[in-house]
ZAMARGU-4260 file (C-alpha; in steps of 0.2 Angstrom, whole numbers, plus 5000, padded with zeros to 4 digits):
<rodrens>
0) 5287/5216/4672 | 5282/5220/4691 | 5264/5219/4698 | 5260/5235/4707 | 5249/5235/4720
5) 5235/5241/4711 | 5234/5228/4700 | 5236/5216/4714 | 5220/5222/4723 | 5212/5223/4706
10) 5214/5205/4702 | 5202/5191/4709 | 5204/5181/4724 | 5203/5165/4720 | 5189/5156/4730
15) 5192/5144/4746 | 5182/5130/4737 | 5193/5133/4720 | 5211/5131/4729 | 5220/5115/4723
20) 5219/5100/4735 | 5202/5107/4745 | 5185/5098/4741 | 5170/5105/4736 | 5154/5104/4742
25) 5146/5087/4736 | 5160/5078/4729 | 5163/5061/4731 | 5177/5058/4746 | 5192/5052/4737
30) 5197/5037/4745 | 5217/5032/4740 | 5221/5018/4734 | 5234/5013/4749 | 5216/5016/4759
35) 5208/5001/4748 | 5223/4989/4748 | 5222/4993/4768 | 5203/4989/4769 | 5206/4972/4756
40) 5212/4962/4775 | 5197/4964/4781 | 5184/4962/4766 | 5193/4949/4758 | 5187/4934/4765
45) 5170/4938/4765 | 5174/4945/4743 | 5180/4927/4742 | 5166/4920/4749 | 5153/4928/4742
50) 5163/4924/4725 | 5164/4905/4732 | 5144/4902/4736 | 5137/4915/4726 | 5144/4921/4711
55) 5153/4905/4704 | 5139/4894/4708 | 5125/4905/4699 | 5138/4908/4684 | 5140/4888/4682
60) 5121/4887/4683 | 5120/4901/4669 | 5132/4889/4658 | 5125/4873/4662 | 5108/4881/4655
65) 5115/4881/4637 | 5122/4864/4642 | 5116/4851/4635 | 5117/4836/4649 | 5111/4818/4650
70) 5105/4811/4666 | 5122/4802/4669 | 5129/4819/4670 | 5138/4819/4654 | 5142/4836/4645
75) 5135/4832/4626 | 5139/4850/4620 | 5132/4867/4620 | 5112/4868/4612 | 5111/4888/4616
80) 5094/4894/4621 | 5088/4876/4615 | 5083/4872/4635 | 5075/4888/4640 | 5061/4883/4622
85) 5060/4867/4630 | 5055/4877/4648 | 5043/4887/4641 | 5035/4873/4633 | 5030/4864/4648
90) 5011/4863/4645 | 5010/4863/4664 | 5021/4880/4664 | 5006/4893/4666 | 4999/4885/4680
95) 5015/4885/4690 | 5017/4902/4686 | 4999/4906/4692 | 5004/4898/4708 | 5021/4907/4711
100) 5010/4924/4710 | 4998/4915/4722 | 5010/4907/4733 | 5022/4922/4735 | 5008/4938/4736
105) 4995/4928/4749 | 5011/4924/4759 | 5018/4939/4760 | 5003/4949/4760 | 4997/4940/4775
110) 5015/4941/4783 | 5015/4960/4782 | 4998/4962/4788 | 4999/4950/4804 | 5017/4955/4807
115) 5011/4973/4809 | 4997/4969/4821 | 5009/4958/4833 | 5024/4973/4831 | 5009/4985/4838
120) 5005/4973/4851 | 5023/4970/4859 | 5026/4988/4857 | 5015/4992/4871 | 5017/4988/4889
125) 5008/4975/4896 | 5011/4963/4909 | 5020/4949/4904 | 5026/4957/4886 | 5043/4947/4887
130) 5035/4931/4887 | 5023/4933/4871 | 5041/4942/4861 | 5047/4926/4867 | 5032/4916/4861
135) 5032/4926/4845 | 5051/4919/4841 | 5046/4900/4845 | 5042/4897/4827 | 5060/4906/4821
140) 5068/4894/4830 | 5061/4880/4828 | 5064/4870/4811 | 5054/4874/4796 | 5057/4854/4791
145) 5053/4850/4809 | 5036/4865/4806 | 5029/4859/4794 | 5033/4839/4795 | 5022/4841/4812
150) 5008/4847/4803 | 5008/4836/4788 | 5007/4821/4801 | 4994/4830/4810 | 4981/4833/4795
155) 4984/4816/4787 | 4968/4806/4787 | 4963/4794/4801 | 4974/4798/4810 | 4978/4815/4812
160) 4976/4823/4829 | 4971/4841/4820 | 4960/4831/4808 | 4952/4823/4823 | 4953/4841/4831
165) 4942/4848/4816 | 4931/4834/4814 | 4926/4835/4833 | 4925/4852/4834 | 4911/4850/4820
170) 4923/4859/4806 | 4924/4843/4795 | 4911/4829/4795 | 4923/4817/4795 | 4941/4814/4802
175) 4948/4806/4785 | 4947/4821/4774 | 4964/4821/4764 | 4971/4840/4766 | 4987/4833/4762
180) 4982/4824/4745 | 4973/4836/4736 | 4981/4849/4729 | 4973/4866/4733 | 4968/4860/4751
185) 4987/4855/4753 | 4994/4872/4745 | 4982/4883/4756 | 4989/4872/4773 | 5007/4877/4765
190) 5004/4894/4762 | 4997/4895/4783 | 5012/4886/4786 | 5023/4898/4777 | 5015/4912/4786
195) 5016/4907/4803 | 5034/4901/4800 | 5039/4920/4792 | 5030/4929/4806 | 5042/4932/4819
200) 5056/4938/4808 | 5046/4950/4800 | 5036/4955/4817 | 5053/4960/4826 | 5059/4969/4809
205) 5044/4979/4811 | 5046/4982/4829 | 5063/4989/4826 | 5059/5002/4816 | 5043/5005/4826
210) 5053/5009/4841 | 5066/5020/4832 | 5052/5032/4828 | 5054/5048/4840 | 5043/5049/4853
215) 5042/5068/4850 | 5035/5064/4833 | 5021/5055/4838 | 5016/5066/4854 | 5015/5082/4843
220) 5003/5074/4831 | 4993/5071/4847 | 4994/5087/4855 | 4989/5095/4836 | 4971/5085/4840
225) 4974/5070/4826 | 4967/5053/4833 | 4974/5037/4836 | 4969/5030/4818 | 4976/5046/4809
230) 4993/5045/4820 | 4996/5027/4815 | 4991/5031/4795 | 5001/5049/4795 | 5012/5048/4806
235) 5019/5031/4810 | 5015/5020/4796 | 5027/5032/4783 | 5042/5032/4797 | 5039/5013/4794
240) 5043/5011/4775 | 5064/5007/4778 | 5057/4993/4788 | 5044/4990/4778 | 5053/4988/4763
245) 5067/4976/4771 | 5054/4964/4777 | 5045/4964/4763 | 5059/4961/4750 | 5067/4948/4761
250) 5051/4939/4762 | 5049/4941/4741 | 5066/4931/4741 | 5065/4917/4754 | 5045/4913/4749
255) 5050/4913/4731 | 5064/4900/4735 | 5055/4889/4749 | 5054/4874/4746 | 5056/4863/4760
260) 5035/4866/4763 | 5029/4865/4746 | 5041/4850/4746 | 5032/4840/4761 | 5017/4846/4761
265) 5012/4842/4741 | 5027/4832/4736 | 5015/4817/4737 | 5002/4824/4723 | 5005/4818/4707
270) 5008/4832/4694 | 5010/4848/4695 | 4994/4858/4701 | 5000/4859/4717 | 5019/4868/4712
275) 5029/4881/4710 | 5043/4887/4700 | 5056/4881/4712 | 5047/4864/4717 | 5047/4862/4700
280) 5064/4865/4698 | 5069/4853/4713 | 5057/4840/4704 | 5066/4841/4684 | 5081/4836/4694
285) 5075/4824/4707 | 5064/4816/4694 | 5068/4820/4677 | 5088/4820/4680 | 5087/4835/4668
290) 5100/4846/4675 | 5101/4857/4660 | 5082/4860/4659 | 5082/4864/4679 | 5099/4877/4675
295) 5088/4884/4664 | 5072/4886/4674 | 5082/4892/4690 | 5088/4905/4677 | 5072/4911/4674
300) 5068/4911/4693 | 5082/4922/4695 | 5078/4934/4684 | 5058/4936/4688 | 5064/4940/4708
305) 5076/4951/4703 | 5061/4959/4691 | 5050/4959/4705 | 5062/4967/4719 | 5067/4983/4706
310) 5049/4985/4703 | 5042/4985/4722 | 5059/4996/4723 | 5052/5007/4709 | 5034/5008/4712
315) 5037/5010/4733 | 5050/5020/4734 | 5056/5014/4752 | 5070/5029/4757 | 5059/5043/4749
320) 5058/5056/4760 | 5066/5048/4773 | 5083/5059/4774 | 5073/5074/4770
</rodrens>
């Protein structure tokens, strides 16, 4: 049967996109396999180490939870969810919890807020800005064991040259006033520690993404009549959520886990008023040689920051609108 030429011209064209072997508008690239095997050189190592630190480790804690293991480190035989009862039965539990909220929201709450002012500050031309960014990094550098061992020294009664510094300045009555052996004094001193300490991370994060925001931007909210205030508010602050969002989740994590100033700072105080979730952890193993129950609790840890992120994640919304 031929074809004639009016049925040729008759018959539909197919379209460019429909042609075999051409991609469509907003499909995923496909990537060959030979192209992954080529790329598995270079990822490799760093797949094998995040397998090695990361992902072993925390599976071998997730085991060890349902463990159930004698201070000597024997292995006695699975108990299932028998460790995380005993966890939750800590009568000292809501209390540590209550801190945790307090510990990590004050912290990076106050973080945030400082971090912002010092990224304004250092984001304008002044004489002498390259000194105070380099001021600003002194306490990055600096060892948060060495941090906060200088000020537990310095606030311990008799002694101490910031208590004498208070008590002179007419701030305390007295020089002997234990900060460091009561627990809400000492756990306020850590939570100032913890912010001075998290500032110039955060501060530079901010700048960052302060300085990647076009000049044009900013000039035309200015030329349409809107003040300074209503500039930063409208205009800068939402070009600042990506940045935002990274300091503010990275701070979630490494306040949640610290422990090296919780540890100086109240590891002196008897009981558990001054704690949170993770000095708790450290002291169930330290002290209790419960390896099981502390398995257990760092699972729960685990799972409440995760918790937290994906709602900050959900409730702020950090790339909304921002490749629109």
């Amino acid at each position: 049967m031929t074809t004639t030429p009016t049925d040729a011209a008759a018959r539909p064209s197919p379209s460019p996109d429909s042609r075999p072997g051409r991609q469509r508008p907003g499909d995923r690239p496909r990537r060959p396999a030979r192209e992954v095997l080529a790329a598995l050189p270079w990822i490799g190592p760093s797949l094998a180490l995040i397998i090695a630190i990361v992902l072993f480790p925390a599976g071998y804690m997730a085991y060890n939870s349902t463990r159930e293991i004698s201070s000597s480190g024997i292995d006695r035989g699975s108990v299932g969810l028998a460790n995380y009862a005993t966890i939750f039965d800590i009568p000292a539990l809501p209390r540590v919890l209550a801190n945790t909220v307090v510990w990590v929201v004050v912290v990076v709450v106050l973080t945030v807020v400082i971090s912002l002012a010092l990224a304004n500050l250092l984001d304008k031309q002044f004489p002498g800005r390259q000194l105070v960014r380099l001021a600003v990094i002194v306490p990055w550098a600096a060892s948060v064991v060495m941090t906060t061992t200088v000020v537990y020294y310095g606030l311990q009664p008799n002694y101490g040259i910031i208590n004498q510094l208070l008590a002179d300045v007419g701030i305390l009555e007295v020089a002997d006033y234990g900060f460091t052996r009561n627990a809400v004094p000492a756990f306020v001193v850590s939570i100032l520690v913890a912010v001075f300490v998290s500032l110039p991370f955060t501060t530079y994060t901010l700048l960052a993404g302060m300085q990647s925001i076009p000049g044009d931007v900013v000039e035309a909210a200015r030329m349409d009549g809107a003040t300074k205030a209503r500039t930063y508010f409208a205009v800068i602050l939402p070009q600042l959520k990506p940045a935002l969002a990274v300091a503010a989740i990275i701070n979630i994590i490494n306040v949640f886990n610290s422990l090296p100033i919780l540890r100086i700072m109240t590891g002196s105080i008897p009981g558990y008023d001054a704690d949170t979730t993770t000095t708790l952890i450290f002291k169930l193993i330290q002290s209790d040689r419960r390896v099981d129950l502390a398995s257990a609790l760092s699972v729960v840890n685990f799972v409440i920051v995760i918790a937290v992120i994906a709602l900050y994640m959900r409730i702020v919304k950090p790339m909304k609108g921002v490749d629109e």
